[in-house]
Every structure is written in C-alpha cells, then in structure tokens.
C-alpha positions as CSV (number, residue, x, y, z in Angstrom):
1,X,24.5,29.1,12.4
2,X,24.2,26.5,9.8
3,X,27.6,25.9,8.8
4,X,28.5,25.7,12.3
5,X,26.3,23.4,13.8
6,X,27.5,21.1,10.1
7,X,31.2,22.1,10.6
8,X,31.6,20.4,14.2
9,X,29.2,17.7,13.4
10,X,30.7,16.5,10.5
11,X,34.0,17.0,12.0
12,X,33.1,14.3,14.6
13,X,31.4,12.2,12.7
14,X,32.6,12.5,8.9
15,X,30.9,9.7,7.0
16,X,27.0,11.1,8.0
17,X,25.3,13.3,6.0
18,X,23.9,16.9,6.1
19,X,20.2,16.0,7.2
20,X,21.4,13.9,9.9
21,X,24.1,16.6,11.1
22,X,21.2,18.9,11.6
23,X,19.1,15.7,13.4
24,X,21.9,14.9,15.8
25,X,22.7,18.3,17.0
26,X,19.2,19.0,17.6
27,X,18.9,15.9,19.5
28,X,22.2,16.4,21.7
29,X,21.7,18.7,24.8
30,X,25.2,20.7,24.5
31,X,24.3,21.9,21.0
32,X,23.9,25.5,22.1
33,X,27.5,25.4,22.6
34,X,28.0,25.6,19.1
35,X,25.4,28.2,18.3
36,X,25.5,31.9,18.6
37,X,21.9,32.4,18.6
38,X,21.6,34.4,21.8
39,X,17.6,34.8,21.8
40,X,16.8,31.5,22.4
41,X,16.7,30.7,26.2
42,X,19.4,28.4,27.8
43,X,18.5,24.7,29.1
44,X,17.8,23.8,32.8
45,X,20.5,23.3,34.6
46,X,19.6,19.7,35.5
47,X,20.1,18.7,32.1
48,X,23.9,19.3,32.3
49,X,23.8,17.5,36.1
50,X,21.7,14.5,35.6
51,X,24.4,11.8,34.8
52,X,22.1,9.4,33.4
53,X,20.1,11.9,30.7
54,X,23.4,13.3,29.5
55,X,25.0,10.0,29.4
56,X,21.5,8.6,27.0
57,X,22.3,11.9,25.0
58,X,26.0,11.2,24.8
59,X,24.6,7.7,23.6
60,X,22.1,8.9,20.7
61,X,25.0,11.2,19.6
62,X,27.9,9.0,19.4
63,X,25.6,6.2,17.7
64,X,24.5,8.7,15.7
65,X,20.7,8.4,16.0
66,X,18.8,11.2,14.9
67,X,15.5,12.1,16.9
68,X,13.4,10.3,14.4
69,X,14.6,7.2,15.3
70,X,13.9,6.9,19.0
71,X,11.1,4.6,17.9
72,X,13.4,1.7,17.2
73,X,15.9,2.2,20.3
74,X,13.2,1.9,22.8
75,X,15.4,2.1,26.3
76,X,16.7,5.6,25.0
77,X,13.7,7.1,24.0
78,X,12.3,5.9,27.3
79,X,14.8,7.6,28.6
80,X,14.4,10.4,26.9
81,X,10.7,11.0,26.6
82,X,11.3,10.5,30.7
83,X,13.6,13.4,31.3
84,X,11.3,15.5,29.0
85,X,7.9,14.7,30.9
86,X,10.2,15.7,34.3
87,X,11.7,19.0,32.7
88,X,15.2,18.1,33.3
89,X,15.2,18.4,29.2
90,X,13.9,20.7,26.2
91,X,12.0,18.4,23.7
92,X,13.4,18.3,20.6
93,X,10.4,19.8,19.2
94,X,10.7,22.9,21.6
95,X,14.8,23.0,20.6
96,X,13.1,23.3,17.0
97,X,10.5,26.2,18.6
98,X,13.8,27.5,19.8
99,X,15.6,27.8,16.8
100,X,16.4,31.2,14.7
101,X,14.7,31.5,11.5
102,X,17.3,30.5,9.8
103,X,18.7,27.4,12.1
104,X,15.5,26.5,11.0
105,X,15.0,26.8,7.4
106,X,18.6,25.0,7.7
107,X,17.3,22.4,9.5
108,X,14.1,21.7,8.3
109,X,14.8,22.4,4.4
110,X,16.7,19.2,3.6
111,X,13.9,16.9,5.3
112,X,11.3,18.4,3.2
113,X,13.3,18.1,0.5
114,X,13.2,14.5,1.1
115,X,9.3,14.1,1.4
116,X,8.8,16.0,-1.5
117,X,11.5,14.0,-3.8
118,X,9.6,10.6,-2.4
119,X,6.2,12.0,-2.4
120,X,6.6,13.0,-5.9
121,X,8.7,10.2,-6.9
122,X,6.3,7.6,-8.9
123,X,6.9,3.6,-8.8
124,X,7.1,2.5,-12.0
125,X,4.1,-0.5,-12.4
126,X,5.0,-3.7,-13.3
127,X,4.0,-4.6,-17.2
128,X,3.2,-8.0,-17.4
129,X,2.5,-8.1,-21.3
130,X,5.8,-6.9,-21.6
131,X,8.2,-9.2,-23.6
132,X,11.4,-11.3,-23.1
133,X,14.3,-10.7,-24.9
134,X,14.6,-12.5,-28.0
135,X,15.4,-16.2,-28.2
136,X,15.0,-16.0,-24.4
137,X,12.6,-18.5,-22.5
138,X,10.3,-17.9,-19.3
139,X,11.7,-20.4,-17.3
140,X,14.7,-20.8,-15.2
141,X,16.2,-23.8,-13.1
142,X,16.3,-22.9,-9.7
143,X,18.3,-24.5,-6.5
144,X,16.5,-27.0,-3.9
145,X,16.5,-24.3,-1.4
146,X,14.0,-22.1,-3.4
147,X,11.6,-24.9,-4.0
148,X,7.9,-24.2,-2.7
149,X,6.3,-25.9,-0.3
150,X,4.3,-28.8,-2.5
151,X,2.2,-30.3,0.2
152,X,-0.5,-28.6,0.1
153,X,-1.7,-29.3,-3.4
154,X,-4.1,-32.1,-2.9
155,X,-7.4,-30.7,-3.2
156,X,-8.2,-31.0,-6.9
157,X,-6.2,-34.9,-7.1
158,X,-8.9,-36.5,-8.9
159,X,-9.4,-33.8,-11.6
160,X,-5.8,-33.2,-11.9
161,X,-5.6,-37.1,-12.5
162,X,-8.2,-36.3,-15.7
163,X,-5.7,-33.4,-16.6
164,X,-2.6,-35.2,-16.8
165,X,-4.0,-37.9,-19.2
166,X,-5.4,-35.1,-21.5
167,X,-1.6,-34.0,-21.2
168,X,-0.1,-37.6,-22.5
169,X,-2.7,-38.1,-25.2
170,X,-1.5,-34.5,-26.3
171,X,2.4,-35.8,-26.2
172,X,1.8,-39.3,-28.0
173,X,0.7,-37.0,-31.2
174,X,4.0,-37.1,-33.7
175,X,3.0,-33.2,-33.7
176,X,4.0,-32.6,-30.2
177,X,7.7,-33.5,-31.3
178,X,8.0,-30.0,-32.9
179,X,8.2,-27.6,-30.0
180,X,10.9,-29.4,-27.7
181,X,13.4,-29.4,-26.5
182,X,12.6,-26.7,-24.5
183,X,15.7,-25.3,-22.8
184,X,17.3,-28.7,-21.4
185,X,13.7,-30.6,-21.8
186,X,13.5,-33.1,-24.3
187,X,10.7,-34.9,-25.7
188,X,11.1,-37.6,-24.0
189,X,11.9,-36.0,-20.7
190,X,8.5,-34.4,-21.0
191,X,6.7,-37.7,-21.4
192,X,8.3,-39.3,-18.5
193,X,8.0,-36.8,-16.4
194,X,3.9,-36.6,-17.2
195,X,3.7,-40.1,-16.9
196,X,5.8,-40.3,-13.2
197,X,4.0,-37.8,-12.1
198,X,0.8,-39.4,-12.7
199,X,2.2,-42.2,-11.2
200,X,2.7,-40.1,-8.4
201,X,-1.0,-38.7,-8.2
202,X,-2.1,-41.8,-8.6
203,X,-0.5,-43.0,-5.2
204,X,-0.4,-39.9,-3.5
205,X,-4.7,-40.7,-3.7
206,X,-4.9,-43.9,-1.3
207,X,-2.6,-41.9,1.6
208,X,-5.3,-39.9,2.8
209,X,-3.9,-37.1,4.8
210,X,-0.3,-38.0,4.1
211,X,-1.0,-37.2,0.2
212,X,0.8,-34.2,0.4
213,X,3.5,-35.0,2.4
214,X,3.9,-37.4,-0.2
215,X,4.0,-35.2,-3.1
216,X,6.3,-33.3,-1.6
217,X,8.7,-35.5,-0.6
218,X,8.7,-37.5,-4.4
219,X,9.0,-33.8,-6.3
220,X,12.1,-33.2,-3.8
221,X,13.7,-36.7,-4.7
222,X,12.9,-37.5,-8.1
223,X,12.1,-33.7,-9.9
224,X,14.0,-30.6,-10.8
225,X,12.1,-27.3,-10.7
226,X,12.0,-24.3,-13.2
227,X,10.3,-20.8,-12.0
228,X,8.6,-18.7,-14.1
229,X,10.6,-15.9,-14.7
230,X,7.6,-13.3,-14.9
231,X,7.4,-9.9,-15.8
232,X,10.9,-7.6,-16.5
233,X,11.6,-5.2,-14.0
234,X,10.2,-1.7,-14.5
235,X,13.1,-0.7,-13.9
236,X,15.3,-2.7,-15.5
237,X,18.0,-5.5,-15.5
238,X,16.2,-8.6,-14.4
239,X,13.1,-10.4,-13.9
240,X,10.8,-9.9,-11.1
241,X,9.5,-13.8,-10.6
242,X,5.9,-12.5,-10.6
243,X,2.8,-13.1,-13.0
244,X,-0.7,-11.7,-13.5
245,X,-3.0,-14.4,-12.8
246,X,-5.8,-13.9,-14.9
247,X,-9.4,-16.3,-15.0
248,X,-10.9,-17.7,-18.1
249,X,-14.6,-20.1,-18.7
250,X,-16.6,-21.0,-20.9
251,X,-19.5,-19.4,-20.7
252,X,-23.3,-20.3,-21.3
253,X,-24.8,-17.7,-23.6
254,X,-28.6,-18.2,-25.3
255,X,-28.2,-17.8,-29.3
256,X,-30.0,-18.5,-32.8
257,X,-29.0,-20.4,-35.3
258,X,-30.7,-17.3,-37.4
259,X,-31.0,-13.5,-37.1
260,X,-34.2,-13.2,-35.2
261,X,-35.3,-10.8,-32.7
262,X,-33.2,-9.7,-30.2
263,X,-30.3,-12.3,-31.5
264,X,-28.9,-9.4,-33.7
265,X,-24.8,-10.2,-32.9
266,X,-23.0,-13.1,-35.2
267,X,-19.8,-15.6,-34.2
268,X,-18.8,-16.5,-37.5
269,X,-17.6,-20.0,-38.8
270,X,-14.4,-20.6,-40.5
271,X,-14.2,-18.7,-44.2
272,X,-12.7,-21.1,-46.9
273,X,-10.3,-18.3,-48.2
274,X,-8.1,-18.4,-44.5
275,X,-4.7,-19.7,-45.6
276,X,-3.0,-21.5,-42.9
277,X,0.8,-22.7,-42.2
278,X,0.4,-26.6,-43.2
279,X,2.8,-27.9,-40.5
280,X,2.1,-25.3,-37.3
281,X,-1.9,-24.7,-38.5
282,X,-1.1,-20.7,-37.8
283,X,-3.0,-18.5,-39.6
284,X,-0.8,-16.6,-42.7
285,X,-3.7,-14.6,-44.1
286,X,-6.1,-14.7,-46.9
287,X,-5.9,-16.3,-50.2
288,X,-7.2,-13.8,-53.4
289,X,-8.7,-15.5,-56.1
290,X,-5.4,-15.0,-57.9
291,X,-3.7,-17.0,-55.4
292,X,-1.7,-14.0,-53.8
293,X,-1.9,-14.1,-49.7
294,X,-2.5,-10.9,-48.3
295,X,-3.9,-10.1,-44.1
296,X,-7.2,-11.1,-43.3
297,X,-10.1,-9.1,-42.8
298,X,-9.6,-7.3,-39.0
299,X,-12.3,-7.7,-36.5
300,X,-13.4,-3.9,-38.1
301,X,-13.6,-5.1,-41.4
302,X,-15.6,-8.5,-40.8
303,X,-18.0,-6.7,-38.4
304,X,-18.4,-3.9,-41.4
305,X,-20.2,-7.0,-43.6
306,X,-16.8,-8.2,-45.2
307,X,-18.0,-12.2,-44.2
308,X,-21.5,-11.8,-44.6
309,X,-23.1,-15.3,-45.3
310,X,-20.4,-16.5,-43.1
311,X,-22.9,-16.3,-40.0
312,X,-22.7,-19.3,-36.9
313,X,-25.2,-17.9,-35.1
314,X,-26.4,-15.1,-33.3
315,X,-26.1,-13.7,-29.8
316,X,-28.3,-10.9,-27.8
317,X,-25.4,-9.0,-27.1
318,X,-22.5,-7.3,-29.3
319,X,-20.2,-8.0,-26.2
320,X,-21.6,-11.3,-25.1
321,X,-20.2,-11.7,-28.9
322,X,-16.9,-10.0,-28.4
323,X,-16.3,-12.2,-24.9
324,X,-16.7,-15.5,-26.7
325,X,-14.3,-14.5,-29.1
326,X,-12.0,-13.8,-26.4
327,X,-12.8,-17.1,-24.2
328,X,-12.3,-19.2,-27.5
329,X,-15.4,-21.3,-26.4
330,X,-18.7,-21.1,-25.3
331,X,-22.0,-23.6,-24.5
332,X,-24.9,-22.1,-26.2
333,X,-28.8,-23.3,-25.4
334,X,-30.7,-22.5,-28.6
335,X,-34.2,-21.0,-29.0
336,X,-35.4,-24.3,-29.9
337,X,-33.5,-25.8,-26.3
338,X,-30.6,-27.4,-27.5
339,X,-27.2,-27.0,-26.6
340,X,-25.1,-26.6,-28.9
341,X,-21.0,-26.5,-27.8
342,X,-19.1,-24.2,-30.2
343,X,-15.0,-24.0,-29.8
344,X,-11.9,-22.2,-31.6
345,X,-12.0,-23.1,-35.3
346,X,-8.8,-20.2,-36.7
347,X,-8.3,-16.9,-36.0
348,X,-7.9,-13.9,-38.5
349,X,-4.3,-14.1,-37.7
350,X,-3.8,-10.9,-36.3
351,X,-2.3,-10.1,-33.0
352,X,-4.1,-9.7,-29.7
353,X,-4.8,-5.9,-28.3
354,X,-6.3,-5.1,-25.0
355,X,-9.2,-2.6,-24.9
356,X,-9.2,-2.7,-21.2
357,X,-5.6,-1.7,-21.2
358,X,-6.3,0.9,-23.8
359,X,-9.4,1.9,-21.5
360,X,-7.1,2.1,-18.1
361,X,-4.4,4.9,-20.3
362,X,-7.4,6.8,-20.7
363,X,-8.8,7.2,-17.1
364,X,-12.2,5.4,-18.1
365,X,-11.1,2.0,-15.3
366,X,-8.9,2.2,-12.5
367,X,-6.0,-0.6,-13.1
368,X,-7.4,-2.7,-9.9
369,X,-10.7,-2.7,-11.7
370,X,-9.9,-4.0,-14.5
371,X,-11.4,-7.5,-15.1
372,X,-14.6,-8.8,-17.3
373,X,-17.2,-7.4,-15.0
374,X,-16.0,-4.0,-14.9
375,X,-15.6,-3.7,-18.8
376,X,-19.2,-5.2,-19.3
377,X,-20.6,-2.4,-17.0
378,X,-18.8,0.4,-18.6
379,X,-19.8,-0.9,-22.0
380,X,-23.6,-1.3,-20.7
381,X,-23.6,2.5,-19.8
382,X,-21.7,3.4,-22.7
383,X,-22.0,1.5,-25.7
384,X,-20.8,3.9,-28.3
385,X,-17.9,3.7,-26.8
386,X,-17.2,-0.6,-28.4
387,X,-16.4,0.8,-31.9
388,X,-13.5,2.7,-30.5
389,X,-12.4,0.1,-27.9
390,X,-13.5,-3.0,-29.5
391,X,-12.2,-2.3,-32.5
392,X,-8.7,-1.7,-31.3
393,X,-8.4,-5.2,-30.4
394,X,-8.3,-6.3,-34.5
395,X,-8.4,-10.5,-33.8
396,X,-10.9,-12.3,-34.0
397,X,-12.0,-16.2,-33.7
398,X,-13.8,-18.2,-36.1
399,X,-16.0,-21.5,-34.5
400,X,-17.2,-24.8,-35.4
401,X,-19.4,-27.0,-33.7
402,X,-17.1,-29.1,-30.8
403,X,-18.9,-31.3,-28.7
404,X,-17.3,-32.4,-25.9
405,X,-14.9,-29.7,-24.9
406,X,-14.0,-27.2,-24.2
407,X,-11.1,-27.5,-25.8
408,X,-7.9,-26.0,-25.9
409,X,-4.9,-25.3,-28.1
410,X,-3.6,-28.5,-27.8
411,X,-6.9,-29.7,-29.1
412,X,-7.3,-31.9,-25.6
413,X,-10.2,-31.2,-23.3
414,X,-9.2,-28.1,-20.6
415,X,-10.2,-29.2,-17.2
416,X,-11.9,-27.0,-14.4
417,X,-9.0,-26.0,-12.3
418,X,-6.6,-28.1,-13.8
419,X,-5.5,-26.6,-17.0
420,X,-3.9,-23.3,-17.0
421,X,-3.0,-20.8,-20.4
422,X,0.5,-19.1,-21.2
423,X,2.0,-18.0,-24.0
424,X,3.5,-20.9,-26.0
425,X,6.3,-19.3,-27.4
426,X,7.9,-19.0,-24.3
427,X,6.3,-21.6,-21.9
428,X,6.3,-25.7,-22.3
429,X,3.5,-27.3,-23.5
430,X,1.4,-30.2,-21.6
431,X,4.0,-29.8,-18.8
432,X,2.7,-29.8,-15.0
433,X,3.0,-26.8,-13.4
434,X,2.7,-25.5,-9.7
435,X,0.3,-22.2,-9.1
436,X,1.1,-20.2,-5.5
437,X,-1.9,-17.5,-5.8
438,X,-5.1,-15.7,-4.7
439,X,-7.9,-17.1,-6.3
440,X,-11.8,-16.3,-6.0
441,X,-13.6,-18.5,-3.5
442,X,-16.3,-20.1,-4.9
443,X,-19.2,-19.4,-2.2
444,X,-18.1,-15.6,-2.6
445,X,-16.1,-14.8,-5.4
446,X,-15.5,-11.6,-3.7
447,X,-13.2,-13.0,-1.6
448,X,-9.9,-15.0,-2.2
449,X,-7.8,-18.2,-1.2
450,X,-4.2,-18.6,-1.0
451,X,-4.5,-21.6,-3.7
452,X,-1.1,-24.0,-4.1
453,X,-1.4,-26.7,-6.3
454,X,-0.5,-28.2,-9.7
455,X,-2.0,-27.6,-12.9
456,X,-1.3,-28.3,-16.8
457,X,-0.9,-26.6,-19.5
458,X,-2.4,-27.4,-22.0
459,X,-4.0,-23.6,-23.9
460,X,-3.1,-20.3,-25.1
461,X,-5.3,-17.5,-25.7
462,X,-5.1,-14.3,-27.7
463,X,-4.6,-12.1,-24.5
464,X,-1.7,-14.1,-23.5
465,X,1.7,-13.3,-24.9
466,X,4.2,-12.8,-22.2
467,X,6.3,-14.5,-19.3
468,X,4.3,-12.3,-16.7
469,X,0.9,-13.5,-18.3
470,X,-0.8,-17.2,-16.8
471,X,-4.9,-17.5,-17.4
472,X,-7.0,-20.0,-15.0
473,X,-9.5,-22.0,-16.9
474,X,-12.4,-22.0,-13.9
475,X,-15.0,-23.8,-16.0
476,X,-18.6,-23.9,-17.6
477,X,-21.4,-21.8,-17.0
478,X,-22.5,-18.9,-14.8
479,X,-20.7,-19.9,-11.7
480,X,-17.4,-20.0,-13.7
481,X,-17.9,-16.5,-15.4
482,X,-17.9,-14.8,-11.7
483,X,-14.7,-16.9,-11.1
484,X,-13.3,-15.3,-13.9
485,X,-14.2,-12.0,-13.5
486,X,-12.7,-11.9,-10.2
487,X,-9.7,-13.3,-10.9
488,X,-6.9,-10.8,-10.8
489,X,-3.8,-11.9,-8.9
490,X,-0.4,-12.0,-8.9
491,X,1.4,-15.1,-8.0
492,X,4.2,-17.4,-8.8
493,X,4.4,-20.5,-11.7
494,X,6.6,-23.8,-10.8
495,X,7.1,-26.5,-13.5
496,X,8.6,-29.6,-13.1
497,X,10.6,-31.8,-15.3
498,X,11.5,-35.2,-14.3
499,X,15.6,-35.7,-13.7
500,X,17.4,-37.3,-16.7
501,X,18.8,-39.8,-15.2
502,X,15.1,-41.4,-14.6
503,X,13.7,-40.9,-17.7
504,X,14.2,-44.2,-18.9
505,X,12.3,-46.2,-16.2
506,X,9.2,-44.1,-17.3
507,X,9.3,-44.0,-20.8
508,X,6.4,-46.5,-22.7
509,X,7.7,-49.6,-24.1
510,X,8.4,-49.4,-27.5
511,X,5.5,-50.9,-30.6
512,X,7.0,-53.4,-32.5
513,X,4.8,-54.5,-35.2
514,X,4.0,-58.5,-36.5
515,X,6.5,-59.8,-38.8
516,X,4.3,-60.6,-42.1
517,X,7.6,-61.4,-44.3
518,X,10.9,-61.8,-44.9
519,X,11.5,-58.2,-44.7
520,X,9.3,-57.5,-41.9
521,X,11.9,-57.8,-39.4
522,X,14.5,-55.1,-40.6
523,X,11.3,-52.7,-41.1
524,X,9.7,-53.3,-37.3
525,X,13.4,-52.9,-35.9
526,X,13.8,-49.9,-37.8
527,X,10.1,-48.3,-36.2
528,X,10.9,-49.7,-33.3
529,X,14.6,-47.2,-33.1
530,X,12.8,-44.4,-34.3
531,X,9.9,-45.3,-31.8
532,X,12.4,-45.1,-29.0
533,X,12.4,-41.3,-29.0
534,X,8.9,-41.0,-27.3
C-alpha cells in the first residue's frame, strides 16, 4: 500500500517529499484508486459527480497542498470543510479511520518522526559573555537604510547634556590618546563628533516638540552609524546584533568605620604592595618584599584574613559587601550619620566570574531569574551556600573615599540614565551611543518601556567583558537598586561618529602660548602642531 500510494505520487509530482506524498493522497478523493485495501468502504458517489468539490480537490492536489495546510488557502478549505459538513466527502480524518494498519503506520510514521526530531531538538541559547575573535572589534558600519529611528530620544536632553561634557573633559586628558583609533575613529574624530553632537543637544532643547525630529534629521545628514555587533551565533558563523542589557547603581548601604555590632563585613582600601601598569593603571599583581611580582591575593584569600588591618569599613551584610564590590561604588550613612561616598580605588587583578551563571548550570535559578534580587533571596535562605558561589568569582575591588561621584572608569562622574558600561577592549570610550531596549519603569519596576535614546560611555565593570554585554547605570539609592535588579533585556547598541569630512569645523582651536623670548615663537608653534591633533 505504501509504496504505491509513494510510487504514483511521486511520479506526478517528483520534487515533493515522502511525508507530503502520504498528505496529498490522503487529501485527494480518487486515492482509493491506487489502493488495494478492499476493507475500507468506497466514497459517496457524489464526490466523484460534484464538479466543483472534485475540481477544489484536483486544485489542492496539483498545488500540492497537503491537508495541514487548508488553514492558509481559506476559499479551498471552505470549500472543503463544506462538502464534508454536506457528506458529499469523507474527511480526511475519517480517510485516516479508513486506512489499513499499515497505510497508516505509513502514513503517520514520518509526521511523528518530525514532532519528535523538533520536539527533542534544543535551541542552542545565546551566550552573551562569549568573546570576539581576536583583534576583532564590536562594532560595525552599517548603511543608511539600517539606521534606527532617532527621534524619539528626547526625554533625558538635559541630563544627557551633563553626560556629554563629562565625555569631553574625559577626551581633553593626553591619556585618552592611547585607546584610538578605534577601527576608522581617530582621536580627533571622537572629539568632534562629542562636541557636534552637543551642539546638537544643545539646539535640539529650544524646539520643543520638534527636538526629535531634529535629532534625527542632523544624525542622518551629518553622522555615520556603527551597530553593535552583539553576541556570536550559537550556532555559528556570524553575529546576532543582540546584547544583554543589564542595570547597575550605586547603592546606599549603612556601615562603620569600625567592627562593631552587627557591622561584621569589611570593603577594604587599597594595599600598598598592588603593583600596577604605570601607563594603563591595570593591576599586574603584588610586589614581594624581594621585589618579585607574583598574583594578588583572590577574593578567597583576602576574605581568609590575608589584608587584615587593611579594613574601610564594615557592612551588616557579607553580600551587601560582595554587591558593592561588584557595583564599584556605593553611598554609605555612618552610625554616627554621615555620608560618606566610597568609589573604585584597584582591583586584585583577577578576572571577573559570575556566580549567578555558575548558580543557573546548577539548577539552583532559572536563567529568566537571574538578576540581583533573585541571587540576594537565594543567598538569604541559604547562606552557606556564598563560600562556594562567592568565592568562584576571585576579583575583588579595593575603595577610597570619592566625594562627588559616582565615578566611573574614565574617572568622570556617571550620570543617571546617561552613562552606559561595556567592555573597553572592544567598545569606544566616551563615545555617544543609541540604546533600543526594555527597561524597568520607574513607578513599577515590574514592568518595562520600550526606551530609545542616547547614552555615553563612559565605565566598565568586572561583569562586563564581551560585545553581547552593555550595563545601565540607573542611579543612587534605593529607587535605583530595584531599577537594577529588574533590568534584564536584550536590545540593540548604535554609536555615532561624526563624518570626516566635518571634523575640522568642530575641532577646538588650538593654545598657543605668550611669547616670553626670542625663542618663544618656534616653541609655541611647535605646541601649537602637536596641539592640532585634539
């Protein structure tokens, strides 16, 4: 039965498969013609005299639709679902009733095959700490016709304002010179394009509710645009253009300046042994007393006693602890009432590790779950679980005392909603970027908003170190650390650069200095050339 139904199907119709043989023979009314099952009961007559149903079944079969699509050709399976209400046709379902045992297994067998194989059949998740290849970058140009919409990014003008001067002061530093070009981004190119854009903001503020029209329209004339490249395919060859938007704060925590109490958990302040690369400031390890540098102490060791006397001050909470040394920063309010603002002063100079990742590979948090607020209420109910899961994560900060912050990397004040964190390796720094992603509202964090608008970036953080990585800084206090724990989105990254052939008409005038003497003028012209750069 099988091999004849098949034979004069695919005979008809050669470039179709097996499964859909089986479909469109069970969906034609002559198929018994080909069968020589003689137990199953003939059709009605009127099947084979109604012109119009055999001419809608000569239709399916010669456009080869099998039964399961009648959904998407709705005049023939009106048709059809007619003639079977009327009886002047079996339903395909009773043809299937019909059917020997083994027309049956035949048919049915390769559609179950196919459930099962996609049933079983996994999608790989997308890893969005997973790496780039080497000497490759996370941004690519891309064509006008793939910009985003950038008019709607006016809601946060006046802080982004704030932002992109923290962004210039950064840039006018001789130390900024180090890390460009960046693909076809020079130094200079980055300064004018931070200072037109300002420029831009700046106007875009007196136009009322053409501001973003405005922005839009200035980007399009005047900008080129680079995507973030995101995460690699879990599959392989490419890039999916998607990152993991993540949320970051700094958060207000009560502490002693002594171990007192309940204030039993130290941050500790900078150890004079940590040896540090003179020109970048990275950490290299730890100078011996014979001068050898060997790896710091891990977050194990230090927590173990090995910087005793090296005390900050002391929180209520071992992970209260552990989350400052994550966020970089924190506002404190002492037992005596003052604030005191700490911020990043080194790091031990080991390499980030995830516990929450670590956590998720061992069935302890659902992926979706994972975020700040889940991790504190597992570790609340379990707390003999942080030497295993804390631990992994061998970094840790050291802090100083940093009034007016917080600050980040670029040692610039990070604005609320303005300042975003990515791995430096492979992202600009100070450049303006453009966020399209959910983000928690601020009335019910619970809930999210399609944000679009620009940012900077202007901080890295420990937990960043990929293309498919990109952390929100939502602010200071209590408000700010339910941002943050809710934010878990994926999304797309813009950045802008400002075209070359305008870079000129932005760039600062150069300094020339006073001429004191005779040989004052050759020196200022000399400055002044090597001024010209930026």
């Amino acid at each position: 039965m099988k091999n004849n139904i098949c034979r004069t199907t695919r005979r008809r119709f050669p470039f179709i498969d097996i499964p859909t043989c089986f479909a469109l023979t069970a969906c034609a009314p002559t198929w018994r013609q080909h069968s020589s099952d003689r137990r199953a009961p003939p059709l009605p007559p009127a099947c084979h005299q109604d012109s119009d149903v055999r001419n809608t079944s000569q239709q399916i079969s010669r456009r080869h639709y099998p039964f399961w699509k009648n959904a998407v050709a709705p005049s023939r399976a009106s048709a059809y679902r007619s003639a079977c209400r009327s009886g002047r046709i079996a339903p395909v379902s009773r043809r299937i009733g019909h059917m020997s045992r083994t027309c049956r297994a035949a048919f049915l067998a390769p559609i179950a095959f196919v459930l099962i194989a996609v049933s079983c059949t996994k999608k790989k998740p997308i890893d969005y700490s997973a790496e780039l290849a080497p000497g490759e970058m996370a941004l690519r140009k891309i064509p006008p016709s793939e910009y985003p919409d950038f008019s709607q990014c006016t809601w946060n003008l006046n802080v982004l304002g704030r932002s992109i001067d923290q962004s210039i002061v950064y840039m006018a530093h001789p130390s900024s010179r180090r890390y460009y070009p960046y693909l076809d981004i020079s130094h200079d190119r980055a300064v004018a394009t931070l200072r037109a854009f300002r420029a831009i903001v700046n106007e875009a503020g007196k136009r009322g509710s053409d501001a973003g029209v405005y922005i839009d329209q200035q980007i399009r004339q005047n900008f080129e645009v680079y995507k973030s490249k995101g995460a690699p395919r879990p599959e392989g060859g490419g890039y999916t253009d998607i990152v993991l938007f993540t949320g970051y704060c700094c958060p207000n925590r009560e502490a002693s300046l002594t171990r007192t109490g309940p204030y039993q958990w130290p941050l500790y302040k900078r150890p004079a042994d940590l040896a540090t690369d003179p020109v970048t400031g990275e950490t290299i390890g730890r100078k011996t007393p014979d001068g050898k540098i060997v790896p710091y102490w891990t977050r194990q060791e230090i927590e173990s006693g090995k910087l005793a006397g090296h005390e900050f001050v002391w929180l209520k909470s071992r992970w209260e602890a552990y989350v400052v040394t994550v966020q970089g920063s924190a506002r404190l309010r002492l037992t005596d009432g003052r604030i005191l603002e700490v911020g990043f002063a080194g790091h031990n100079g080991h390499e980030y590790t995830s516990p929450g990742r670590q956590m998720v590979a061992d069935g302890l948090i659902a992926v979706r779950d994972l975020n700040l607020r889940s991790l504190s209420a597992y570790f609340a109910a379990h707390p003999e679980a942080m030497d295993k899961y804390l631990w992994l994560n061998k970094r840790t900060v050291f802090f100083t005392e940093r009034p007016g912050g917080p600050y980040g990397s670029l040692n610039v004040p990070v604005t609320t909603m303005a300042t975003i964190a990515t791995d430096k390796s492979v992202y600009p720094r100070a450049m303006p970027a453009f966020l399209s992603v959910p983000v928690p509202r601020s009335d019910n964090p619970a809930e999210k908003w399609h944000f679009r608008g620009f940012m900077l970036d202007q901080d890295t953080g420990g937990a960043i170190r990929a293309a498919g990585r990109c952390d929100i800084f939502m602010g200071i206090g209590d408000e700010a650390e339910a941002l943050a724990g809710h934010q878990l989105s994926e999304g797309e990254l813009y950045y802008i650069a400002l075209k070359p052939e305008l870079v000129q008409r932005y760039l600062p005038a150069p300094t020339t200095r006073p001429a004191t003497t005779a040989a004052a003028p050759r020196a200022a012209a000399k400055w002044a050339v090597s001024g010209s750069n930026g």
